[in-house]
N, C-alpha and C positions, 0 to 999 in steps of 0.2 A: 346878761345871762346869769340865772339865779347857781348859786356856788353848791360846792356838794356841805361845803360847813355850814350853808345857810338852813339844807335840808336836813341836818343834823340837829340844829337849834329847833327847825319849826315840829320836829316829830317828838324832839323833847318838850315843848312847850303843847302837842296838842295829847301826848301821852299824859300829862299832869291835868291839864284844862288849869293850869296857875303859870304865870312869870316866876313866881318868887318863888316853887319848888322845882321847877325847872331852873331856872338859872344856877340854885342849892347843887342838883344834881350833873351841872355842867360845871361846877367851880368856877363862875361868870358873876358880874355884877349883874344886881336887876336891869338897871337901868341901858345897860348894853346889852342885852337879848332884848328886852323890849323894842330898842332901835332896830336892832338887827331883824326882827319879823317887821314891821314896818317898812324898814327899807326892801324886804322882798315882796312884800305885800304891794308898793309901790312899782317893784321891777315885772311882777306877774299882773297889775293891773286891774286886781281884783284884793278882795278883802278875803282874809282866811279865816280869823275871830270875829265873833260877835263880841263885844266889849259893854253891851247895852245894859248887861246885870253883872253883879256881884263877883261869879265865877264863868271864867270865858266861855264860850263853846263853838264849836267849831259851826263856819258858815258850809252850804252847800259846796262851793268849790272848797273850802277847805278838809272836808270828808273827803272831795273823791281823791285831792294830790295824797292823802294818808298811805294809801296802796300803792301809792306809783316812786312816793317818795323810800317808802320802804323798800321797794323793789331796787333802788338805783343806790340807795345806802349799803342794801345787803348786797351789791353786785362787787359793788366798791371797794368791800371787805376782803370776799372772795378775790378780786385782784392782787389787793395788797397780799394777802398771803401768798398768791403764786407767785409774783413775782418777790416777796421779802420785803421788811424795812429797809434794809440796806441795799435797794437794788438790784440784787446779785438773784437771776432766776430760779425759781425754786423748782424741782420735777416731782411728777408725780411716780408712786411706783404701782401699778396697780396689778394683786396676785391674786390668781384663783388655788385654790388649794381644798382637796380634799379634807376630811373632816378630822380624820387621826392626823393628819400633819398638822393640824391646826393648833394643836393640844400636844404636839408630840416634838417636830421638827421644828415649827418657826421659835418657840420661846427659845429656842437655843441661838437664832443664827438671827432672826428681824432687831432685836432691842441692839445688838451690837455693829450691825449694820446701819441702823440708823443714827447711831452715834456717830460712828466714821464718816457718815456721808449725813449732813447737818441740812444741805437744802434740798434731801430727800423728803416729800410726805408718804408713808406709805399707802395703801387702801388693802383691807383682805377680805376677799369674800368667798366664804364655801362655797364650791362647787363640784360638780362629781369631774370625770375623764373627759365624757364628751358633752361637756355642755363649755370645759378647758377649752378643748382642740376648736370648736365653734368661734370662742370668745378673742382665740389666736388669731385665728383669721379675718374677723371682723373688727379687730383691733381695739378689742373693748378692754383684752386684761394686758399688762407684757410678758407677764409669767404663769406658769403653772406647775404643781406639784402632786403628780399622781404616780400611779403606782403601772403606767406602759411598758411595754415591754420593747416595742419599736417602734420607730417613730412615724407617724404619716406622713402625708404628698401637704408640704407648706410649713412641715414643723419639724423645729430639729432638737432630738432628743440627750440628754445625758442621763444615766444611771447613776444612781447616789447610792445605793446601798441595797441590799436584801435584809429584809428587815420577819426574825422568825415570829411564826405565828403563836399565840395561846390560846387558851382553853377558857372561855367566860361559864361556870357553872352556879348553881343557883346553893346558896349559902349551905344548906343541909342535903347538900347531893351525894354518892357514896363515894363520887370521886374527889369530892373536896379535901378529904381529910390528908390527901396524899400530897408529895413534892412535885411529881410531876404527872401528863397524864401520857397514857399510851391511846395511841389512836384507835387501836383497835378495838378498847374499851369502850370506843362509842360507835361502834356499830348500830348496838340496837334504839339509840338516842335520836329523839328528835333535836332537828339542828335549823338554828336561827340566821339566817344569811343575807344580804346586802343581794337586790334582785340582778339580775348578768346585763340588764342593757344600761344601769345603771352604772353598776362595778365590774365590768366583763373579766377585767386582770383578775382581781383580787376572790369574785366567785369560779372563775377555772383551777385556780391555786390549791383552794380550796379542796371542791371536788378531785382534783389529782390525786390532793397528799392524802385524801382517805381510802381513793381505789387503792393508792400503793400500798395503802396499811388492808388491803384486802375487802372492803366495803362501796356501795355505793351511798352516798347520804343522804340520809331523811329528812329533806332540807321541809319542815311544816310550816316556818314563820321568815315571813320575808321584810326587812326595816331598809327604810330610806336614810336611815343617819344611826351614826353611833351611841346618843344617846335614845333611842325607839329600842335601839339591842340589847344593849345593858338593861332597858325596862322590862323585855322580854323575858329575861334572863331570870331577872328579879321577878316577878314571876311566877318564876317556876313551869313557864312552858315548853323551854325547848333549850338546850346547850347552845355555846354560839366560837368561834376561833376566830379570832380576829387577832392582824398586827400587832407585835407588844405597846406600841404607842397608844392604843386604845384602851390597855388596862392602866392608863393612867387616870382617867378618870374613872371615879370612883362612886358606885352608887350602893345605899345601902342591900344588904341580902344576896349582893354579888361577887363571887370568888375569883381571881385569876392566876392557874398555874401555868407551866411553860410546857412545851412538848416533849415528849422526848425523841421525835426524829428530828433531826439537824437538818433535812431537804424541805421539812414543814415552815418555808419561808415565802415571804413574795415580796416584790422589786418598790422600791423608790426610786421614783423618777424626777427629773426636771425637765419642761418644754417651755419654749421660744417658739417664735416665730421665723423662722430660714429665711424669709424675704424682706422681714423688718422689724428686725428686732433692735427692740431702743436700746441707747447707753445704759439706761439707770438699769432694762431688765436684765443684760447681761453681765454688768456690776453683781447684781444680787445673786445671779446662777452661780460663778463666778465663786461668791463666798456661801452659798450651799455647796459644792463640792471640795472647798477648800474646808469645810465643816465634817 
């Protein structure tokens, strides 16, 4: 049975088409990678190298195991990591997360989690509310961090905070020059907003806190992500309020000031899974609210 070191030698010997910079790049004597392709050359039955000129080249079987060997090298790898050097199994943590949290929440709480927890890998992938609550259920993510307000049938919800809104206006707006804005000032503005089947929490929030300031919003420009808003912005087509997390990032020609209604907020959230939720994602919920 040909070894998995064996197929590590023959992909470094047919990547070089040379013994002697192959063996260079495995820290080997020549003359022992040499044996060592031979001897599997003998244990598969077949010849890998042409050795008939000057610099090797690969024979017909030896092209096709190229793909098959790299396949079972790189499988190999992938093991060893999940499982560790030191035997000790490694988990995955895999988070769906909205876009502001991305930028906003995890740098605070994923770098110091994953210290703590050493045979954690993490994974993060944007994703909006209900593409989350989908991904719960099909056990594709453990966690997710949006902005619900209650939880649905298979998921169970914690609240992390209310997090107030701002005002993203375009660099020479009349309302730039000010500390803060009042809502009512943007009545007659067009307004840039995250589409409702997309963002349904985060676009009702919205629209409330502007009825309460007396208006309904002239919502002109609709973005799928926070950096499409900010470009919006920039500009100069339409105002946009979004989470303070999102005025962290920063694009040129775009200003962000704060509200001044104190109700102009909307929720952060953390969702699980209620029927299976893993160790590792309940570990990390766990230190999002203890954050």
């Amino acid at each position: 049975m040909v070894e998995l070191r064996q197929l590590q030698y023959f992909l470094a010997v047919a990547e070089r088409l040379s013994i002697t910079e192959a063996a260079r790049d495995l820290q080997m004597a020549q003359p022992a990678l040499s044996q060592a392709i031979t001897k599997m050359e003998r244990q598969l039955g077949t010849v890998l190298f042409d050795r008939s000129r000057r610099r090797l080249r690969l024979t017909t079987a030896g092209a096709t195991l190229v793909p098959e060997a790299r396949q079972l090298v790189g499988r190999a790898r992938v093991l060893e990591s999940t499982l560790g050097r030191d035997g000790g199994q490694r988990a995955y943590l895999r988070i769906g997360c909205i876009a502001s949290a991305v930028s906003g929440l995890l740098p605070h709480v994923l770098p110091r989690f994953v210290t703590t927890h050493p045979h954690v890998v993490a994974l993060v992938q944007e994703m909006g509310q209900r593409a989350q609550l989908a991904a719960l259920r099909d056990g594709a993510i453990d966690v997710g961090i949006c902005r619900m307000l209650t939880a649905d049938d298979g998921v169970e919800l914690t609240r992390l905070a209310d997090e107030p809104l701002h005002c993203l206006l375009p660099a020479g707006h009349r309302l730039a020059a000010g500390d803060a804005v009042h809502l009512a000032d943007l009545a007659a503005e067009n307004l840039a907003c995250f589409p409702r089947d997309l963002a349904p929490v985060a676009h009702d929030t919205i629209v409330s806190a502007c009825v309460r300031a007396g208006f309904s919003p002239r919502i002109t420009q609709e973005a799928v992500n926070d950096q499409t808003l900010l470009g919006i912005v920039a500009c100069g087509l339409a105002v946009a309020l979004v989470p303070r997390s999102t005025t962290l990032l920063q694009v040129g020609g775009v200003v962000a000031r704060p509200l001044t209604d104190p109700l102009a907020v909307t929720p952060l959230s953390v969702v699980v899974s209620a029927t299976a939720t893993s160790p590792t994602g309940a570990a990390f919920r766990d230190a999002l609210v203890a954050a």
